[in-house]
KOLLUM-674331 format. One record per residue (C-alpha): residue in one letter; x, y, z. Coordinates in nm, 4 decimals, always signed. Example, Ala and Ser with C-alpha at 12.3 -4.5 7.8 and 13.67 -1.06 7.14 Angstrom:
# residues 2
  residu        c1        c2        c3
       A   +1.2300   -0.4500   +0.7800
       S   +1.3670   -0.1060   +0.7140
# end
This chain:
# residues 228
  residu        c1        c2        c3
       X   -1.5123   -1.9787   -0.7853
       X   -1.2817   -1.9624   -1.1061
       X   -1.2753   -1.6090   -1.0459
       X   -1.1314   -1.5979   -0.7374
       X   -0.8711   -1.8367   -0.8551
       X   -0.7206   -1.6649   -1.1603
       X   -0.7382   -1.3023   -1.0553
       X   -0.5624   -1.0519   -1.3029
       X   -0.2017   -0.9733   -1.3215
       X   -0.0724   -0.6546   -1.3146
       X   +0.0979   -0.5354   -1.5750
       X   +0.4402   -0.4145   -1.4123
       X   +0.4546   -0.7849   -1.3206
       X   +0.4524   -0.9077   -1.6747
       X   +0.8060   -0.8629   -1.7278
       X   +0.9312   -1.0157   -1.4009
       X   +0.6922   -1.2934   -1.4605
       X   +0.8662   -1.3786   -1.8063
       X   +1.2543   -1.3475   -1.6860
       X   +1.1190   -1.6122   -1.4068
       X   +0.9733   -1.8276   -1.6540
       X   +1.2890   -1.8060   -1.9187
       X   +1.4877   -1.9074   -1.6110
       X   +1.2876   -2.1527   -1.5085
       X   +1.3319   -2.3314   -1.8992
       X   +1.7040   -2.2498   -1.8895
       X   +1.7122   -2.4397   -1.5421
       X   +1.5514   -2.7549   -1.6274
       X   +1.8140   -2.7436   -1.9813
       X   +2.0863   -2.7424   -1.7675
       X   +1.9848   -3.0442   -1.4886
       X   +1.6225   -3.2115   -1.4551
       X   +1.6143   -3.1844   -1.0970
       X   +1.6078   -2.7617   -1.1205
       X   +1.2766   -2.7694   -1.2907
       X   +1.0910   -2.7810   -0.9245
       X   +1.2607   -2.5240   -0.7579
       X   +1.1991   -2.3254   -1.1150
       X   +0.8525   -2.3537   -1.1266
       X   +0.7643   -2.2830   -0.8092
       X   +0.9522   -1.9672   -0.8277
       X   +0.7427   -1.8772   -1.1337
       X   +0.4304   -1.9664   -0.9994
       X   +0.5492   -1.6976   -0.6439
       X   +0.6078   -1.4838   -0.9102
       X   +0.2477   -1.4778   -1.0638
       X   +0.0849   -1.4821   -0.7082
       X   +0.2734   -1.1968   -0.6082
       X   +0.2093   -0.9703   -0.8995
       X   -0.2008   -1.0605   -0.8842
       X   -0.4667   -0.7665   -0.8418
       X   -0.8015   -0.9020   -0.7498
       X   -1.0721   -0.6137   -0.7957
       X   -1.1970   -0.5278   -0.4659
       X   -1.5278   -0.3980   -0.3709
       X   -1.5036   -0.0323   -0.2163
       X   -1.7596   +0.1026   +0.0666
       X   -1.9000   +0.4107   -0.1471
       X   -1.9824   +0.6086   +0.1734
       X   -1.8906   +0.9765   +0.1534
       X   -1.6368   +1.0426   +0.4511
       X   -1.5093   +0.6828   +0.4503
       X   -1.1099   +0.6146   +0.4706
       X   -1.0494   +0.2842   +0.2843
       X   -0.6999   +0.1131   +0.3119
       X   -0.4862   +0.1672   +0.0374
       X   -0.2685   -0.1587   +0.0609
       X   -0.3133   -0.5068   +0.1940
       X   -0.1694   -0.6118   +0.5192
       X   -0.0697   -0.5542   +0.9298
       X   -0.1137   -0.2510   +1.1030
       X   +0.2145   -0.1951   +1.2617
       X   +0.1735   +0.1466   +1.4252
       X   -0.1125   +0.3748   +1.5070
       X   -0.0878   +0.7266   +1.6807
       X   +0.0485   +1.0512   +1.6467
       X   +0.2955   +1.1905   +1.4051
       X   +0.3748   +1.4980   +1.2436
       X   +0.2873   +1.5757   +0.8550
       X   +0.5596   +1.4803   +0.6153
       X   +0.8359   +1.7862   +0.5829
       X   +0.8596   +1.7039   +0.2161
       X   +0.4365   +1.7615   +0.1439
       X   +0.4686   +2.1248   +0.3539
       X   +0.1175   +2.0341   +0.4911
       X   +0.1509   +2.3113   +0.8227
       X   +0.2837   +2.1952   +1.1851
       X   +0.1040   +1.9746   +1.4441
       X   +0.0492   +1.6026   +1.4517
       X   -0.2388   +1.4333   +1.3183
       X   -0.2970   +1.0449   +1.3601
       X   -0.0962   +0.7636   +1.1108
       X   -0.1744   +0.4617   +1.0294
       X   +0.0824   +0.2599   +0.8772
       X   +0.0074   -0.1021   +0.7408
       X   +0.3171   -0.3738   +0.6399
       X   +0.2804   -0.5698   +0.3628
       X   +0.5131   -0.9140   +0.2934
       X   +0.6072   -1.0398   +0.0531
       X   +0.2396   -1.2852   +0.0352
       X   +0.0383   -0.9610   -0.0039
       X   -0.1065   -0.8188   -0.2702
       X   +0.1219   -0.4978   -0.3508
       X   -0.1072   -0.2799   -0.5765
       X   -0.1897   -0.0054   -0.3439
       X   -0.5423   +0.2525   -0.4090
       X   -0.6571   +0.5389   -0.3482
       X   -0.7798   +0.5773   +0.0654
       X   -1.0076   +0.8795   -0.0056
       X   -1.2672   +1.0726   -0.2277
       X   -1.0840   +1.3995   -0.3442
       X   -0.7730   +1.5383   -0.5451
       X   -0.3821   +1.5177   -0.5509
       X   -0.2826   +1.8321   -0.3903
       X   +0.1166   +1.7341   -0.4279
       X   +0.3649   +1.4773   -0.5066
       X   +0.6882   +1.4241   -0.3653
       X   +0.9362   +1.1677   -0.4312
       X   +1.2275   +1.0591   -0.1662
       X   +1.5360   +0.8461   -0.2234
       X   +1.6815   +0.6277   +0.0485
       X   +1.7916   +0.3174   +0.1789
       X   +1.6177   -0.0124   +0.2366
       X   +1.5742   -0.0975   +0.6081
       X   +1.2814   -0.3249   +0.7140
       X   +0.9941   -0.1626   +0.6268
       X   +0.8102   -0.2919   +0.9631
       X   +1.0522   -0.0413   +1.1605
       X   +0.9170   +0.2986   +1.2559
       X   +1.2610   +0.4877   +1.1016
       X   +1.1695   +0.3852   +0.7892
       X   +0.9318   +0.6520   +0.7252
       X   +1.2273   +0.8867   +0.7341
       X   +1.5080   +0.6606   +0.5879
       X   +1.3945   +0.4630   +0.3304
       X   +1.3033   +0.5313   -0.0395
       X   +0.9302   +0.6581   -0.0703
       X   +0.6422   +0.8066   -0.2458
       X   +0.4739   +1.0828   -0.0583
       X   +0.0844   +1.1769   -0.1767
       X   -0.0778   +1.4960   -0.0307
       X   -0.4929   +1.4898   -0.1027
       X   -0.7758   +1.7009   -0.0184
       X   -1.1105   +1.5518   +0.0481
       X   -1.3960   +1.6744   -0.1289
       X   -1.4848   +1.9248   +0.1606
       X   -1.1699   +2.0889   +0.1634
       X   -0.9848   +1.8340   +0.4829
       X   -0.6003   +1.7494   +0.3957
       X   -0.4870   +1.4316   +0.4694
       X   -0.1441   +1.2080   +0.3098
       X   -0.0014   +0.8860   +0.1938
       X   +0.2972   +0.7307   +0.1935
       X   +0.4194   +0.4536   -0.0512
       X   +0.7633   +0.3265   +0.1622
       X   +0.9748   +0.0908   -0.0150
       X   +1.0733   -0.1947   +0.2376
       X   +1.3982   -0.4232   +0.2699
       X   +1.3253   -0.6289   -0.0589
       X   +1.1145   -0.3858   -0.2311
       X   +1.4077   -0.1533   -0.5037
       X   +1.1017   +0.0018   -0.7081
       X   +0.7888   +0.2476   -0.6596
       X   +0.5270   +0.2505   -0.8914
       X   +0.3224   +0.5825   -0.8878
       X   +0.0363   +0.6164   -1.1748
       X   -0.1207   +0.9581   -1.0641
       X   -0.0180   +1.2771   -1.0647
       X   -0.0908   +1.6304   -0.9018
       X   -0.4152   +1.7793   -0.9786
       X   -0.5984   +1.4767   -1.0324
       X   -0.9655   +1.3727   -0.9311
       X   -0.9752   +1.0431   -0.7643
       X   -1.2100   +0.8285   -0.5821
       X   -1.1456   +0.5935   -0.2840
       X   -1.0404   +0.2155   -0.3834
       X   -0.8874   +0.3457   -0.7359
       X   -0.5677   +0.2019   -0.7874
       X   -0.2644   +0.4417   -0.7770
       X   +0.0683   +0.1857   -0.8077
       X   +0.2534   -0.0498   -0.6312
       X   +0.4874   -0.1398   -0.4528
       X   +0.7832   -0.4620   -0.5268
       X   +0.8205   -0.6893   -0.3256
       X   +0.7522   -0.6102   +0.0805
       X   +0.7248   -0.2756   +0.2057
       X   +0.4738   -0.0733   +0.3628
       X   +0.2063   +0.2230   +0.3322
       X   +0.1167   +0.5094   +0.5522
       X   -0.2226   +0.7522   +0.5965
       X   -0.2121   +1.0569   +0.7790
       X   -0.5383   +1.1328   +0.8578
       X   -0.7063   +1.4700   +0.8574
       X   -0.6985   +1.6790   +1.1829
       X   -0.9310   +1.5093   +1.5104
       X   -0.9420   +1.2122   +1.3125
       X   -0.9730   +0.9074   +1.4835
       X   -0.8110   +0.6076   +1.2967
       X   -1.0889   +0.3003   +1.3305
       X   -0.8371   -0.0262   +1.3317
       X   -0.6042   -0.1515   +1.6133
       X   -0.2312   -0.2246   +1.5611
       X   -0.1913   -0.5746   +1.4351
       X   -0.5434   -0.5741   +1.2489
       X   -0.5362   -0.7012   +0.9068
       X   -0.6368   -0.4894   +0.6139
       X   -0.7235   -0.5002   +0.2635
       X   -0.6905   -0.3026   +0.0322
       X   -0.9748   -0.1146   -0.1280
       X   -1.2490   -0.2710   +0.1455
       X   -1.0963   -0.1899   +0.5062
       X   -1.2105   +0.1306   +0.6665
       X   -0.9622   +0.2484   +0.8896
       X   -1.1195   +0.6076   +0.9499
       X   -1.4197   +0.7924   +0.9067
       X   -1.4281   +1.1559   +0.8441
       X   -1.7790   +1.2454   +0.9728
       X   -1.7344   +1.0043   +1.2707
       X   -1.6661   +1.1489   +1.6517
       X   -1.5526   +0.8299   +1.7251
       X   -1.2440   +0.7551   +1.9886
       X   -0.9696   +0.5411   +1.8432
       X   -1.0537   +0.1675   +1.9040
       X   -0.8557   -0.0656   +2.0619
       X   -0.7795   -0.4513   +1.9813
       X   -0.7945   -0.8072   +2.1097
       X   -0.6601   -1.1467   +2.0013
       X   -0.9687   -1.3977   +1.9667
# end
């Protein structure tokens, strides 16, 4: 039970977690009655910054979620200009996270960084479909063990001002590794590899690192959802 209480914290959250708890001290100096407000912006702090370890589905061919949260669009859209994947429209999934999730974002697939790109931009609300072509982002182009391409996206949201990206082109990874993170709100998307059918329904919850949201060797139809 303990450890599902004090998961670890990453360690890009370390330094925010300090200026909030300095603050907090310099609060409470100044007038008793800050202290509250202080601490429980300290204790946000820690929650936010957490990464639980996660237990991935091993299964070759298996898409796993690479963040925690909604999914607020599924369907068609082009690859990313900036990863010069080819023409055509495969199916995205894009998943929102707020500022409650946890932000350390993994690895959705088996296989190797093909390319990198990086994007400035602004800051609109990462829920809106325009931010996938206005805001700042990470772009990640892979290819699966047998050769398929597929991409994510790392999309800073309306809060979020910084993307964390730990890997880097050539590399080897497997599904449910992490990669980075994201600060505070923002959103992820997966393109998914030609006739690819995405396997969760808009407004599905996902986590990251356990959720399947495709499978690769599956000639299965898109699946719809329903509030229960």
């Amino acid at each position: 039970m303990l450890n599902s209480i004090l998961v670890p914290i990453a360690r890009e959250g370390r330094p925010f977690i300090a200026i909030f708890a300095v603050a907090t001290i310099i609060l409470a100096l100044i007038a008793d009655w800050l202290l509250v407000p202080g601490l429980i912006l300290t204790a946000w702090c820690v929650y936010f910054f957490r990464d639980p370890n996660r237990v991935t589905p091993v299964r070759d061919g298996l898409v796993i979620s690479p963040a925690d949260g909604v999914v607020v669009s599924v369907g068609p859209a082009p690859w990313p200009k900036e990863l010069a994947m080819g023409e055509g429209e495969v199916q995205r999934v894009c998943i929102f996270m707020n500022v409650f999730d946890v932000h350390v974002n993994r690895i959705p697939v088996d296989g190797r960084i093909t390319k990198l790109a990086y994007v400035p931009g602004a800051f609109v609300n990462a829920s809106l479909d325009k931010a996938s072509e206005q805001n700042e982002r990470q772009l990640v182009a892979m290819e699966t063990r047998d050769g398929r391409p597929t991409a994510f996206v790392q999309i800073a949201g309306l809060v979020a001002r910084r993307i964390v990206c730990k890997i880097s082109e050539g590399q080897t990874l497997l599904a449910g590794e992490r990669m980075g993170m994201i600060r505070f709100g923002s959103r992820v998307d997966v393109y998914l590899p030609p006739d690819v059918s995405p396997l969760v329904a808009l407004g599905q919850r996902c986590v990251a690192g356990e959720t399947v949201i495709a499978d690769l060797d599956s000639g299965e139809k898109a699946r719809e959802g329903a509030v229960r």
